[in-house]
C-alpha positions as CSV (number, residue, x, y, z in Angstrom):
1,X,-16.9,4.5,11.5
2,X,-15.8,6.8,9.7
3,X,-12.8,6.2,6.2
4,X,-11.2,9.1,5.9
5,X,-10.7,10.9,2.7
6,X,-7.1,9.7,1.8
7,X,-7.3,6.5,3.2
8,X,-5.1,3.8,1.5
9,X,-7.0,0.4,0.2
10,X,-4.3,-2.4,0.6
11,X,-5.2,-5.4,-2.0
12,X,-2.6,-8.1,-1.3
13,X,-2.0,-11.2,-3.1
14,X,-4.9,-11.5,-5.6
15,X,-2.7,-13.6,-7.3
16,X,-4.1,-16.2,-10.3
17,X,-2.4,-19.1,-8.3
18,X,-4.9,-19.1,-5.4
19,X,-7.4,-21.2,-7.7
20,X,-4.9,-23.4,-8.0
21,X,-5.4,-26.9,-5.8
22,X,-2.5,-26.6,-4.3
23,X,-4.4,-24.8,-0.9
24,X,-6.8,-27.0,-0.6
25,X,-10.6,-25.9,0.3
26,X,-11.2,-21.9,0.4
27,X,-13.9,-20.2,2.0
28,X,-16.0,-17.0,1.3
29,X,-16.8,-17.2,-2.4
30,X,-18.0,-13.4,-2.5
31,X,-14.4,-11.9,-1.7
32,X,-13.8,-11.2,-5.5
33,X,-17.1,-9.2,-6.0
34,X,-16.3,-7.7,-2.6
35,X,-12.8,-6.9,-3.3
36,X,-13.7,-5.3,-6.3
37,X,-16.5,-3.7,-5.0
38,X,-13.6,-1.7,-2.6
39,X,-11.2,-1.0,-5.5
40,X,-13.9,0.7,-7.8
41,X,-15.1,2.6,-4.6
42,X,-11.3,3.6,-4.2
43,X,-10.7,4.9,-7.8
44,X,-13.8,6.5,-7.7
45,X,-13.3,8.9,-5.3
46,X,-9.4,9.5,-5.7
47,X,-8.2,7.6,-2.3
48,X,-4.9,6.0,-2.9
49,X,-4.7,2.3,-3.5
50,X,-2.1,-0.1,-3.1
51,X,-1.6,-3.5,-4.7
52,X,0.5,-5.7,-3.3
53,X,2.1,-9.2,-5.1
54,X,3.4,-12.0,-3.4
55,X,6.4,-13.5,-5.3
56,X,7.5,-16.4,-4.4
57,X,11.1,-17.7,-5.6
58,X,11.8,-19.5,-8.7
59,X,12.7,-22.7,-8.6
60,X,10.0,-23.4,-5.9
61,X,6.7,-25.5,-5.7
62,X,4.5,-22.4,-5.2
63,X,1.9,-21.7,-7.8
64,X,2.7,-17.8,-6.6
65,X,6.3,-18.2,-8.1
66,X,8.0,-15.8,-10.7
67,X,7.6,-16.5,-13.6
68,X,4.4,-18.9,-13.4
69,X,1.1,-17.5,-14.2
70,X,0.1,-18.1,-10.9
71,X,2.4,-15.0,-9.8
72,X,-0.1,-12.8,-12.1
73,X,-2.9,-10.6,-10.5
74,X,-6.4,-12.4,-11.2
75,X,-7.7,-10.6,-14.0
76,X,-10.4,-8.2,-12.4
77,X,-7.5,-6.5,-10.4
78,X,-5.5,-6.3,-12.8
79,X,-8.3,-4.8,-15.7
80,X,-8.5,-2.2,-12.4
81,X,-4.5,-1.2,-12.2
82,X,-3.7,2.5,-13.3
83,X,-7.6,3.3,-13.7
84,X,-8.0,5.3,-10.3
85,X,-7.6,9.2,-10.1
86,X,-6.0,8.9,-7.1
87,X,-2.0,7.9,-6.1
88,X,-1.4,3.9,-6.5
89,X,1.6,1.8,-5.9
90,X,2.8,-1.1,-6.9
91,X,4.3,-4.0,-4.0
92,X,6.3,-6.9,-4.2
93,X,6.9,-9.2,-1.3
94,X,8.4,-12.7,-0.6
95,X,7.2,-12.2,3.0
96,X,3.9,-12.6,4.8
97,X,3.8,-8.9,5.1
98,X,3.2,-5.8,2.8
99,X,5.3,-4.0,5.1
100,X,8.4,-6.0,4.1
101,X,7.9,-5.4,0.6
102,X,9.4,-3.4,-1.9
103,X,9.3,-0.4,-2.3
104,X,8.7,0.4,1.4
105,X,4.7,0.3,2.4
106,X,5.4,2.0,5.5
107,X,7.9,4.9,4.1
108,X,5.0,5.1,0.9
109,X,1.9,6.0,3.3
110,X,4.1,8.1,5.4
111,X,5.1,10.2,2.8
112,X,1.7,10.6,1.3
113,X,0.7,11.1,5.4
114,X,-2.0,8.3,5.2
115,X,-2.8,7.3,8.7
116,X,-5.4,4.7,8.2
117,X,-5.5,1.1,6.0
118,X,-7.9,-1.1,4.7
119,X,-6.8,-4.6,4.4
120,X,-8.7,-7.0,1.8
121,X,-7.2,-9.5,-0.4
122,X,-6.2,-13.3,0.3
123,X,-5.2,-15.1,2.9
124,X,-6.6,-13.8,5.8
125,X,-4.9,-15.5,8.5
126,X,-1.6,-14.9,6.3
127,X,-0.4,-12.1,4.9
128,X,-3.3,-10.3,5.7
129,X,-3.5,-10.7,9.2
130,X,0.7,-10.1,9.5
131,X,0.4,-6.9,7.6
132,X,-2.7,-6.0,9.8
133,X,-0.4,-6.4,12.9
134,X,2.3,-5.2,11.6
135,X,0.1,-2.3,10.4
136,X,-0.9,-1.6,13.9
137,X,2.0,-1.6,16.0
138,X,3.5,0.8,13.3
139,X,0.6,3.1,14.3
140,X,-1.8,2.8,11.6
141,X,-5.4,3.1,12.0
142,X,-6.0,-0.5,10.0
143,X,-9.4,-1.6,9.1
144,X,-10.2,-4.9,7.8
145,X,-13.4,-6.0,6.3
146,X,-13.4,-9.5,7.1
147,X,-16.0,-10.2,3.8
148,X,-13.2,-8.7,1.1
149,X,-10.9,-11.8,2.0
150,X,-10.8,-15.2,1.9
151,X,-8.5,-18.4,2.9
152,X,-8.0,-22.1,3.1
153,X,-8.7,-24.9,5.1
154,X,-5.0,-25.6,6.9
155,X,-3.3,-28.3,8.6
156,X,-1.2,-27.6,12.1
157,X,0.9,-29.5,15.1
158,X,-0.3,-32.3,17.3
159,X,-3.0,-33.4,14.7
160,X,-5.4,-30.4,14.8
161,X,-6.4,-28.8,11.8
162,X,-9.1,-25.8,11.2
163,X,-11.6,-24.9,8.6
164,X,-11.1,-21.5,6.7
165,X,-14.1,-20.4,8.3
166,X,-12.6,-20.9,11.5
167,X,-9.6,-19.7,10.9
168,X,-11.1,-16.2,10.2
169,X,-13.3,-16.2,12.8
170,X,-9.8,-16.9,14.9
171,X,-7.9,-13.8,12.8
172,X,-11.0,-11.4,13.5
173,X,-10.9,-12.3,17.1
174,X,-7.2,-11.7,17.8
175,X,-7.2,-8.6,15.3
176,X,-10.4,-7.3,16.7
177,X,-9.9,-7.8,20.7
178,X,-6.3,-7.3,20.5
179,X,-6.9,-4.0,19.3
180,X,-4.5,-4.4,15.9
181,X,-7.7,-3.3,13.9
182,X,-11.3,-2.6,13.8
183,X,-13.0,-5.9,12.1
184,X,-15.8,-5.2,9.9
185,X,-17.7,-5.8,6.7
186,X,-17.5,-4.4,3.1
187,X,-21.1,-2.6,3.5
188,X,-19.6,-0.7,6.6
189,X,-16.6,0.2,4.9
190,X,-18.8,1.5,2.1
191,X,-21.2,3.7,4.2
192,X,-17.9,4.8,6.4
193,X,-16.3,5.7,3.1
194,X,-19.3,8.1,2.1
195,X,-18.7,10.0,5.7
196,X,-15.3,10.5,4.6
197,X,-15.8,12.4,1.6
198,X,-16.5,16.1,2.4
């Protein structure tokens, strides 16, 4: 696989208010080092990233409201803002997806003609999995290292609930085989990224 040279890294939501208890149990405790791994790979090499923040009304119960700390970027992404050599851009949603954010993801990467995305951040059965959808049927060539993303244990209908572990398996299964994006890990993203460069 290869990650072509202006390829845009899409960091969504890593917000300070997803250590808060609020979630409930997470899963995958290397995201972070992954995550950053991806950004400082990024900057590196000039490819344009994209960091997207989830802001959740005031007034409400969400540790990702404005206003709260919780709405800040944990503090390895945001010691890593403005450092790159390459384009960046700054989103703010009150969606599940980037896409719907402001200013507009979609009209950004077009007018930069980026074709392909990689998706890491938090949650990934959430807003990562919605952009990633959303991503594909606008055309993009999305990838999503499922390893530079985490989420939470989650409650549904009729009694069921599912582990975070099984919810991402679930998200790379319905991204992967329903051909919204190719699933795979930081290290191949890494290698891919080196083919890219000429």
């Amino acid at each position: 696989m290869e990650i072509t040279e202006n390829a845009a890294l899409v960091v969504i939501d890593v917000q300070k208010g997803f250590v808060d208890g609020f979630w409930g149990e997470r899963n995958n405790p290397a995201a972070e080092e992954n995550i950053a791994a991806l950004i400082d790979l990024w900057q590196e090499t000039g490819r344009p990233v994209v960091f997207v923040r989830h802001d959740s009304p005031e007034g409400s119960r969400s540790p990702l409201r404005v206003g709260y700390e919780g709405n800040e970027f944990k503090d390895f992404v945001e010691q890593r803002r403005g450092k790159g050599s390459g384009p960046e851009l700054l989103v703010t949603k009150t969606v599940n997806s980037a896409f719907y954010g402001e200013p507009s993801l979609d009209g950004w990467l077009s007018g930069q003609e980026i074709a392909q995305i990689v998706i890491v951040g938090i949650q990934t059965n959430m807003c990562n999995e919605t952009t990633a959808r959303m991503g594909g049927n606008l055309g993009y060539e999305v990838v999503f290292p499922l390893d530079a993303m985490h989420t939470f244990d989650l409650e549904g209908p009729f009694g069921w609930s599912r582990s975070a572990d099984e919810l991402t398996e679930a998200t790379a299964v319905s991204l992967h085989g329903g051909r919204f994006a190719k699933v795979v890990t930081t290290e191949e993203v890494v290698k891919g990224a080196a083919v890219g460069v000429r």
